[in-house]
MARLODREN-742787 format. One record per residue (C-alpha): y negated, z, x negated. Coordinates in steps of 0.05 Angstrom, whole numbers, always signed. Layout:
BEGIN
     py     pz     px
      Y      Z      X
...
END
This chain:
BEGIN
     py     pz     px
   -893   +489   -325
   -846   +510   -381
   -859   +499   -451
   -801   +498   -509
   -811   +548   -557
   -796   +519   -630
   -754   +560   -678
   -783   +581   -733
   -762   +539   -795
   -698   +560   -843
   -709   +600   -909
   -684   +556   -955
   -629   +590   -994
   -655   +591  -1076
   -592   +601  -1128
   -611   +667  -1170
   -638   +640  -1236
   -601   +664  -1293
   -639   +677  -1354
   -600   +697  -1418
   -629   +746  -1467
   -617   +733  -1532
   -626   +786  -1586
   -643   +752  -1658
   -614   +788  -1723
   -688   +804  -1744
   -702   +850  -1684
   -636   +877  -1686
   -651   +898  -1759
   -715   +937  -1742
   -688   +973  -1682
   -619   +992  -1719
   -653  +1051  -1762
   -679  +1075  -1699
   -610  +1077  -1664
   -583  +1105  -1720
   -621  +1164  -1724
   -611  +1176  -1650
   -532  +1172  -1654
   -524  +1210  -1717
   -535  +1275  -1672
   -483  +1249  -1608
   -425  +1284  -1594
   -374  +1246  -1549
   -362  +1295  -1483
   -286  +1274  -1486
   -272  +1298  -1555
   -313  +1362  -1538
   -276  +1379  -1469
   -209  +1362  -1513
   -235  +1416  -1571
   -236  +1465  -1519
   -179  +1463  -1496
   -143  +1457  -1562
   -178  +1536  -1584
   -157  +1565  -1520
   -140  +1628  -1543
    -81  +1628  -1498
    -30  +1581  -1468
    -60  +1548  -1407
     +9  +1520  -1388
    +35  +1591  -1373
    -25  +1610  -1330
    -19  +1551  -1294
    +58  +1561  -1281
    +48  +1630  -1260
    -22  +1614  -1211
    +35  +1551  -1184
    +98  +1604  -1172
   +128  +1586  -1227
   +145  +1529  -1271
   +186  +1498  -1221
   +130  +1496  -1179
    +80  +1468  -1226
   +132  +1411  -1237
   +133  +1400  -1168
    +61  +1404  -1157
    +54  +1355  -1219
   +111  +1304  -1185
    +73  +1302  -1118
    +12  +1288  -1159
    +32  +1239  -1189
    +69  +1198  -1124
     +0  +1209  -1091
    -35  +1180  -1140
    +13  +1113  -1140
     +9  +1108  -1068
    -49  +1062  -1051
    -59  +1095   -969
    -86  +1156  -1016
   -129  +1136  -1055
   -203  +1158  -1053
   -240  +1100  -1087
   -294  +1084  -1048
   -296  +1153  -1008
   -374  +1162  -1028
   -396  +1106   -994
   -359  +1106   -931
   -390  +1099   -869
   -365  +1163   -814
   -319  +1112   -776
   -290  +1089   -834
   -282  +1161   -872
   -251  +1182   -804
   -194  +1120   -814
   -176  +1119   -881
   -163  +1201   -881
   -133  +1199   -810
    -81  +1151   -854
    -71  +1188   -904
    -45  +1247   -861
    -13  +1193   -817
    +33  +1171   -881
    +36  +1246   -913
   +104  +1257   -866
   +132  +1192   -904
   +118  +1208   -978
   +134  +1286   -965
   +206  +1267   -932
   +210  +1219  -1004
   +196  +1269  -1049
   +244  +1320  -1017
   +284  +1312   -962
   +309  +1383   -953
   +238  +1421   -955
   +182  +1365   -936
   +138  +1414   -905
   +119  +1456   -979
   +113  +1386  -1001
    +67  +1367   -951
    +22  +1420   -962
    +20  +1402  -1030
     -4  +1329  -1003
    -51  +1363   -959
    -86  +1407  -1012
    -92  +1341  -1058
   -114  +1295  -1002
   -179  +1349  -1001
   -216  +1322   -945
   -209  +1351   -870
   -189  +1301   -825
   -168  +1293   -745
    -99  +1322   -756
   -120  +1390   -789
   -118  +1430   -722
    -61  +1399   -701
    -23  +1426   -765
    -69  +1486   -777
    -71  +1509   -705
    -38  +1476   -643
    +35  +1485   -686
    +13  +1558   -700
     -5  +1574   -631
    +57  +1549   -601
    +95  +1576   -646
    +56  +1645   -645
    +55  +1646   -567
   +106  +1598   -539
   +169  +1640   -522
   +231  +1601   -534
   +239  +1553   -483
   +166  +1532   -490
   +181  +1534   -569
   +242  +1477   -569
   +204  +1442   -514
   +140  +1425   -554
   +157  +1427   -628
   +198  +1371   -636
   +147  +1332   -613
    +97  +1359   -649
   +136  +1357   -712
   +139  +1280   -699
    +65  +1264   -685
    +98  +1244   -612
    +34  +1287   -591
    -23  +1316   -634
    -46  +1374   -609
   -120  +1408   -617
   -142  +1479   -603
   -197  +1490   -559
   -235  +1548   -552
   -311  +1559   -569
   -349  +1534   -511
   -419  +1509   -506
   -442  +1581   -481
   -392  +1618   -517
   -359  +1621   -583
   -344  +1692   -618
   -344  +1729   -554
   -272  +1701   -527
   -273  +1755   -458
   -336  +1711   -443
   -301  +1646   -433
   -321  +1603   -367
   -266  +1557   -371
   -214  +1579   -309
   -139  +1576   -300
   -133  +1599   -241
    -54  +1616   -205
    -24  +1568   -142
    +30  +1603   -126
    +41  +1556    -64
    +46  +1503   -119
    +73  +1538   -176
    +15  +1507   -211
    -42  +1530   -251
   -120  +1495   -242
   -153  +1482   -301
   -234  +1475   -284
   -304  +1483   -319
   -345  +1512   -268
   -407  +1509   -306
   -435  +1466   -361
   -433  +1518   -410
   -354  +1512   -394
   -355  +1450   -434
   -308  +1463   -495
   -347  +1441   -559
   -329  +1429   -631
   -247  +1429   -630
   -231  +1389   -679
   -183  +1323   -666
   -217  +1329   -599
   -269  +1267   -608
   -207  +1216   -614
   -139  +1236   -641
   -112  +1287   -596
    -60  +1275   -534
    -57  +1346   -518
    -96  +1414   -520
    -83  +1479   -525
   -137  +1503   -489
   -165  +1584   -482
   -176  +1599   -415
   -196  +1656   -363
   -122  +1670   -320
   -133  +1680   -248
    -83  +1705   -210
    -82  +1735   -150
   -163  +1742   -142
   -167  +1788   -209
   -194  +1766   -286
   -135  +1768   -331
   -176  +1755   -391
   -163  +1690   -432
    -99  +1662   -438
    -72  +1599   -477
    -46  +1542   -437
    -19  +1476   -466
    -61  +1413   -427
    -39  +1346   -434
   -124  +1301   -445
    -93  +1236   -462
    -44  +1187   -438
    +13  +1176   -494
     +4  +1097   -467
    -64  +1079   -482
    -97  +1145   -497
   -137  +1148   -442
   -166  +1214   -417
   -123  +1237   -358
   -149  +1236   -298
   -201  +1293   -284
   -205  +1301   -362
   -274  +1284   -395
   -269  +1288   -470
   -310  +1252   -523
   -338  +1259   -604
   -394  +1302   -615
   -426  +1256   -667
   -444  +1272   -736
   -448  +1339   -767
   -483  +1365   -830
   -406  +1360   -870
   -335  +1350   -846
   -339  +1287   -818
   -277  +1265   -835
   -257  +1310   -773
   -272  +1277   -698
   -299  +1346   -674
   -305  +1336   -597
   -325  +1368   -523
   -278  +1370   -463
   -281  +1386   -387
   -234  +1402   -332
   -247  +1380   -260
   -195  +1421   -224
   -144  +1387   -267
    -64  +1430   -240
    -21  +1442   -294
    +54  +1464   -289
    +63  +1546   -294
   +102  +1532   -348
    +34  +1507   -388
    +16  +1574   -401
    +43  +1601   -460
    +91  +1662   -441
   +111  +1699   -502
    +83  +1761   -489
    +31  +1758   -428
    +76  +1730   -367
    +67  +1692   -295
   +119  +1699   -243
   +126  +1639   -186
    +95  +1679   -141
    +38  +1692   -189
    +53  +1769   -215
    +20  +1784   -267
    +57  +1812   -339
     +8  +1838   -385
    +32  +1829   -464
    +73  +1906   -484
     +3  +1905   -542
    -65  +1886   -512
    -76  +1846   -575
     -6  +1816   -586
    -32  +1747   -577
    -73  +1761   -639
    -23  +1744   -688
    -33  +1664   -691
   -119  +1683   -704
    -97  +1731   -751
    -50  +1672   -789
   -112  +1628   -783
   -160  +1673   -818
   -114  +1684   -873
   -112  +1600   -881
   -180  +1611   -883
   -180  +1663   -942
   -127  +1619   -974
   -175  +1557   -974
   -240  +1603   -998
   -183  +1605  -1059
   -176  +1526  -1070
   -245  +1511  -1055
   -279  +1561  -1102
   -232  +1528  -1156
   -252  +1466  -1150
   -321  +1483  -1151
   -320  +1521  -1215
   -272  +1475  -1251
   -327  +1418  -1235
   -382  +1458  -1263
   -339  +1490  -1316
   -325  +1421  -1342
   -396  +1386  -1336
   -418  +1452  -1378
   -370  +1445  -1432
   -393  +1368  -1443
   -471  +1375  -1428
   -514  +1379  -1487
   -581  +1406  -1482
   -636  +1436  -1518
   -635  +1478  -1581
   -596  +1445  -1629
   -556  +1484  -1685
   -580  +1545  -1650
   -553  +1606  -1630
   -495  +1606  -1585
   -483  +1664  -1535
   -417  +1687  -1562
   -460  +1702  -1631
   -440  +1645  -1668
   -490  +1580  -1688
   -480  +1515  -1664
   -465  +1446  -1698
   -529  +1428  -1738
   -567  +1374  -1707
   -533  +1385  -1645
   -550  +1406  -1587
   -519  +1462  -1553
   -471  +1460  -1498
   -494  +1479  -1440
   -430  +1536  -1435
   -451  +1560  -1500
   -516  +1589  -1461
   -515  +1670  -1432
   -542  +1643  -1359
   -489  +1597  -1365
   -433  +1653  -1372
   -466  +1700  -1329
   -472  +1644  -1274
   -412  +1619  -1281
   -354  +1658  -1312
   -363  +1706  -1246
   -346  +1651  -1206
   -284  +1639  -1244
   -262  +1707  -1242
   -266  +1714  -1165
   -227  +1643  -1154
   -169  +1680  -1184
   -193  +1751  -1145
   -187  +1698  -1082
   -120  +1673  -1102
    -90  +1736  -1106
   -117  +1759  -1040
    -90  +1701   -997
    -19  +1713  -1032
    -32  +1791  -1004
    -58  +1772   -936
     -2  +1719   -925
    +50  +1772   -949
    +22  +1826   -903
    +20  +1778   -849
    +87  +1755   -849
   +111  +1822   -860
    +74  +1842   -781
   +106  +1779   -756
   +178  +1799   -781
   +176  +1864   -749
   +133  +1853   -692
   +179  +1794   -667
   +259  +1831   -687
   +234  +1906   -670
   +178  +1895   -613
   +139  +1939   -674
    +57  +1919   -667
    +36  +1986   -702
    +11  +1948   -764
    -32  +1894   -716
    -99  +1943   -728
   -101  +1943   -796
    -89  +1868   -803
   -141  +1850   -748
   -192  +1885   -789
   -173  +1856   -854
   -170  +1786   -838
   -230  +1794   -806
   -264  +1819   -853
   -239  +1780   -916
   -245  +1720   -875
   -328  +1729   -867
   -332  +1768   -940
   -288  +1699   -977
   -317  +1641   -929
   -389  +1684   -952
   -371  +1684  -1027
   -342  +1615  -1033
   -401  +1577   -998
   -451  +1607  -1040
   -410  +1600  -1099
   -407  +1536  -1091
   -483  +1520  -1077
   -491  +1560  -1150
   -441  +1511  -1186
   -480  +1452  -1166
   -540  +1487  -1196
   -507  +1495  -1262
   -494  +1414  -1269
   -572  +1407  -1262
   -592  +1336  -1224
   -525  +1308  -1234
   -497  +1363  -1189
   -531  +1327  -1136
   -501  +1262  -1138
   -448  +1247  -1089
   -406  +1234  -1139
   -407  +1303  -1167
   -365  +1322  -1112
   -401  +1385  -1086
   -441  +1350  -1036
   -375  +1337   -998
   -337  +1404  -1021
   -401  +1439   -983
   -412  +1401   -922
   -333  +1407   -910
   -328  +1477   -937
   -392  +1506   -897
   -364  +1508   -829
   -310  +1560   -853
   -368  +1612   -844
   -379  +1600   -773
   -311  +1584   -743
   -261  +1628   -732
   -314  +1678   -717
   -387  +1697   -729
   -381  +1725   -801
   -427  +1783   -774
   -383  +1798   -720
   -322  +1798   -757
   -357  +1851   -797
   -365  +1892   -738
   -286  +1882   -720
   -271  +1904   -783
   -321  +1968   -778
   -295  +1983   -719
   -220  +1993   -753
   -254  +2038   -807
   -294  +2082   -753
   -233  +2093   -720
   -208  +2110   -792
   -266  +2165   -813
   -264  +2195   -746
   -188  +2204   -759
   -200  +2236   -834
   -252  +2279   -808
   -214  +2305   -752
   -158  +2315   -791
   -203  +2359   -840
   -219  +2398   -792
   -162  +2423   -766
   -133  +2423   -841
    -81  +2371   -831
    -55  +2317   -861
    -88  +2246   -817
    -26  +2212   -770
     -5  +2141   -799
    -12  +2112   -730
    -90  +2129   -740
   -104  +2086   -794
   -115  +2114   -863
    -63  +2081   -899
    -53  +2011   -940
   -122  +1978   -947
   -163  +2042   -913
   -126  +2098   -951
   -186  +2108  -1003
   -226  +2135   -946
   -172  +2200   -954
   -199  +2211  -1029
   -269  +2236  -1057
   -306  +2297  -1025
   -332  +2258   -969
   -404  +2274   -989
   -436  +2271  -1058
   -392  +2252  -1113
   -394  +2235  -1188
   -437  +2182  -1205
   -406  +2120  -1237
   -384  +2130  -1300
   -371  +2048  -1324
   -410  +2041  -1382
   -410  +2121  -1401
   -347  +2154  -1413
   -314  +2099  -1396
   -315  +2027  -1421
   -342  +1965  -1372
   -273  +1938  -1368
   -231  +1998  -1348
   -207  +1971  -1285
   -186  +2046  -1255
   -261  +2064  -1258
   -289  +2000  -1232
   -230  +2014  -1173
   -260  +2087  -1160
   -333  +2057  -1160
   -320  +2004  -1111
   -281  +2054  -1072
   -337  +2107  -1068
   -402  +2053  -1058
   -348  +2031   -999
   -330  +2103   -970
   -398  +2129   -974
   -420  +2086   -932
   -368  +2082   -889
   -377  +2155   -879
   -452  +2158   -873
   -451  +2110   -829
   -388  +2143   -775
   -431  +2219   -783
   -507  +2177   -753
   -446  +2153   -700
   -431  +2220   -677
   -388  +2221   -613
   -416  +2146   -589
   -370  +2106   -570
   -348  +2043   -607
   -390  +1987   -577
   -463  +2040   -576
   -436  +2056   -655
   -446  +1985   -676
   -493  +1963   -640
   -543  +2028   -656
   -527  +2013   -734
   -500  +1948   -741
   -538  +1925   -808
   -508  +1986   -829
   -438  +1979   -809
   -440  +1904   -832
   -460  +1930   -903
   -397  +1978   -900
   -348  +1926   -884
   -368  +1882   -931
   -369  +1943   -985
   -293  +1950   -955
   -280  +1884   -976
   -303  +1878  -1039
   -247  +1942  -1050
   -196  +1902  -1011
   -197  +1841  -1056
   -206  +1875  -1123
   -155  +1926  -1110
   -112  +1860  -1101
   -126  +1831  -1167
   -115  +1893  -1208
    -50  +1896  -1172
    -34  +1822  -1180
    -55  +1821  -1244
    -14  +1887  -1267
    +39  +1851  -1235
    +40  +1792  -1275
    +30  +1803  -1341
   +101  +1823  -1354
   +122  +1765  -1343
    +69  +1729  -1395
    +52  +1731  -1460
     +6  +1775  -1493
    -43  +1720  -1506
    -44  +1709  -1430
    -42  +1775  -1412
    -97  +1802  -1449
   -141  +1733  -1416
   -118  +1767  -1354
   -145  +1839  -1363
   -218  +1810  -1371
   -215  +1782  -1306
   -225  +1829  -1259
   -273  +1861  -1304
   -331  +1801  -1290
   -386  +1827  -1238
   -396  +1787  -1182
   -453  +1729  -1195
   -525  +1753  -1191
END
């Protein structure tokens, strides 16, 4: 026997009583005193952030002209800033409180329309415009590899043929490409890769497969739901014999309906600590054939009958990484900017404690006023650091991007790779010692703003989570350490070898550009710092020479425990060690670079500016 069930009885729906509060004159009368005395020691934060800026002691225009290029450039920078702003499809309101699928959407269309408004704004040169857009849209989104890496690679490793065949399309969002690499078993160490392309010559074709699950590619971003095609790393097979990993281009969706193609499983990862904006996603091959003519051929090469033509450099192929790493040292740049100029800000219009007291700079503040929180030492010495290595950063990327595209100009017209070491171990290294820098820096920003640092709306929950990853990808920070020790063993063993025999050390071996420092000093004890003693803290030359000899001591204590060991038993004997030395290295690299960017400049600045300059590099890292 069945019995009906009864529903359970509606909620009736009550209207929201409104009661009105009514204040009466008498009760405003006794609290006004009170109010009174509480306003009569405010300070509006507007009028104090616009005080400031009015007793700058320089002319922040020209800085920012020359940090833009120029004043051209700022007015161009300005311009797209202001047509982003007016376009509605970039707009952030709202951003805060977006759920992931809807975060994923709205920046997915922003990059979707930043073609349109760049081609708007200038016809003739859309892509500086759109990089502009990019830099202003600040928020990673499914199209980032496709601009920041799929292009690159093509363009790095396609030869010709390959180069008109794909970048048309890419150029039109016809396709949008990802990069995938790191696997679910392996991620720095590429010569591990499980993924196989392995050679039919019968077929001309190549077979993509993941034998294992730790094949599986993992994190490419794009890869969750955007992408159409793949530029995927993979072990070449030809002829029986490990070629190492090569780069092949692999169509994963159908242009139709963007459906994975068939023997193609590819999917999101789900949610991440930050970033996720970005579709990060995994993908597998079941012995999915590929033309020959999917592997990219600029240097490495497969005949039809599967012969095998090794690149004329081992580590040719390492240009597009090496362009990647240098993005990355660019964005360290931008991010630690916006971080400081947050916490900058919130310190110039946060009053706290102490009022009419003693300011750090000597002077007394505004009586019955609290201090701002600026006006406090720990607030300098925790933040004024940061501001100084944002411009150290800035500098650096211009160097790195200039020394780059110096390699690729002579490398591609003269077949000339000898400068590849040198720029392998400096990318690497800047890459782990900025991403390093920057994350922390911007962790200690948030601390200066107190509780409301923590609010979403602060902005440096979202400038972390996104900015974070930059320490991991692209290469275990530790292990690009290592790449870059390995460059300056080669270096010391070159120097001391040379000493021996009383000659001057070949520029093929190393000691030159970044690494020529490890040439100077006595290679054993030397004068102790004098900063502070016969020199004053801000002589730039001596803080140079000090930096120089914390970096080459170690460098050469480390290469004389080393002995004759070879490169792999060297590091892996001493690594803490070597990692300490590279990172010393670094710290030379970038503030060689800002004395020299700096000397450059101020020429072509005012006094005023210039002398705001020299202080600069002058600030010690943050404690």
């Amino acid at each position: 026997r069945r019995t009906a069930t009864m529903a359970p009885a509606p909620v009736p729906q009550r209207e929201p009583q409104v009661i009105k509060h009514i204040v009466d004159d008498r009760t405003r009368a006794i609290q006004k005193p009170s109010s009174d005395m509480i306003t009569a020691h405010q300070a509006d934060p507007t009028e104090d952030l616009r005080r400031e800026r009015s007793q700058a002691s320089f002319p922040s225009r020209e800085l920012a002209a020359l940090m833009a290029g120029g004043e051209a450039q700022l007015k161009l920078r300005e311009r797209i800033a202001d047509a982003v702003r007016a376009d509605p499809v970039f707009s952030k309101k709202g951003k805060y409180f977006m759920e992931r699928a809807d975060l994923y959407r709205t920046t997915l269309e922003k990059y979707l329309a930043l073609p349109r408004l760049a081609t708007a704004i200038d016809p003739n040169d859309p892509i500086t415009v759109g990089k502009i857009i990019r830099e202003l849209i600040d928020e990673p989104g499914g199209l980032d590899l496709h601009l920041g890496m799929f292009i690159p690679t093509i363009q790095g490793q396609g030869d010709e043929e390959q180069r008109k065949h794909w970048l048309p399309m890419c150029t039109k969002l016809q396709i949008i490409g990802t990069y995938a690499q790191t696997e679910l078993g392996h991620g720095t160490y590429i010569r591990g890769l499980e993924t196989t392309a392995t050679y039919d010559a019968e077929k001309e074709q190549f077979i993509i497969h993941s034998p294992t699950l730790t094949a599986t590619k993992w994190w490419p971003g794009g890869m969750g739901k955007t992408s159409t095609h793949a530029v995927v790393m993979a072990r070449l097979i030809t002829h029986g014999r490990d070629r190492g990993p090569h780069a092949f281009v692999v169509q994963i969706r159908r242009n139709e309906d963007h459906q994975t193609m068939p023997g193609v499983t590819a999917g999101d990862i789900g949610p991440k600590m930050g970033y996720n904006a970005v579709d990060n996603g995994f993908l597998r091959f079941d012995h999915v054939r590929v033309p020959r003519r999917a592997m990219l051929m600029r240097y490495s090469k497969v005949d039809p009958d599967g012969t095998f033509h090794p690149p004329p450099v081992a580590k040719a192929s390492y240009g597009t990484m090496v362009f990647v790493r240098s993005d990355i040292v660019m964005n360290a740049a931008l991010y630690m900017k916006k971080a400081v100029t947050i916490a900058m800000r919130y310190n110039l219009v946060r009053r706290q404690s102490n009022p009419g007291g003693e300011k750090a700079s000597g002077g007394v503040g505004q009586k019955g006023l609290e201090l701002q929180v600026i006006d406090y030492q720990h607030s300098q010495r925790s933040l004024f650091p940061i501001l100084a290595r944002a411009f150290a950063f800035h500098c650096t990327s211009d160097f790195m991007r200039r020394m780059y595209f110096r390699y690729e100009k002579v490398s591609t017209r003269k077949g000339d790779f000898s400068a590849l070491p040198e720029l392998h171990a400096t990318s690497s290294g800047l890459k782990a010692y900025c991403s390093w820098a920057t994350k922390d820096a911007i962790e200690l920003c948030r601390l200066c703003c107190g509780g409301h640092g923590f609010m979403m709306l602060a902005g440096f929950g979202t400038t972390f989570g996104n900015y974070a990853p930059n320490a991991t990808y692209e290469g275990d920070n530790n292990v690009l350490c290592l790449q870059t020790a390995r460059y300056l063993l080669k270096v010391a063993r070159a120097v001391a070898k040379a000493a021996t025999r009383g000659v001057d050390v070949p520029p093929e071996e190393g000691a030159q550009g970044t690494s020529a420092y490890i040439l100077e000093g006595g290679g054993g004890l030397e004068p102790g710092c004098q900063l502070g003693k016969s020199v004053g803290l801000r002589d730039t030359e001596a803080a140079l020479g000090a930096f120089a000899h914390a970096a080459r001591r170690q460098i050469l204590a480390a290469a004389s425990r080393a002995g004759t060991l070879g490169a792999d038993a060297a590091m892996s004997r001493d690594m803490v060690a070597w990692i300490k030395a590279a990172k010393a290295h670094c710290a030379y690299v970038v503030l060689l670079n800002f004395v020299d960017a700096v000397a450059e400049s101020k020429p072509r600045v005012s006094s005023a500016t210039a002398a705001v300059m020299d202080r600069l590099p002058s600030l010690p890292p943050p404690a």
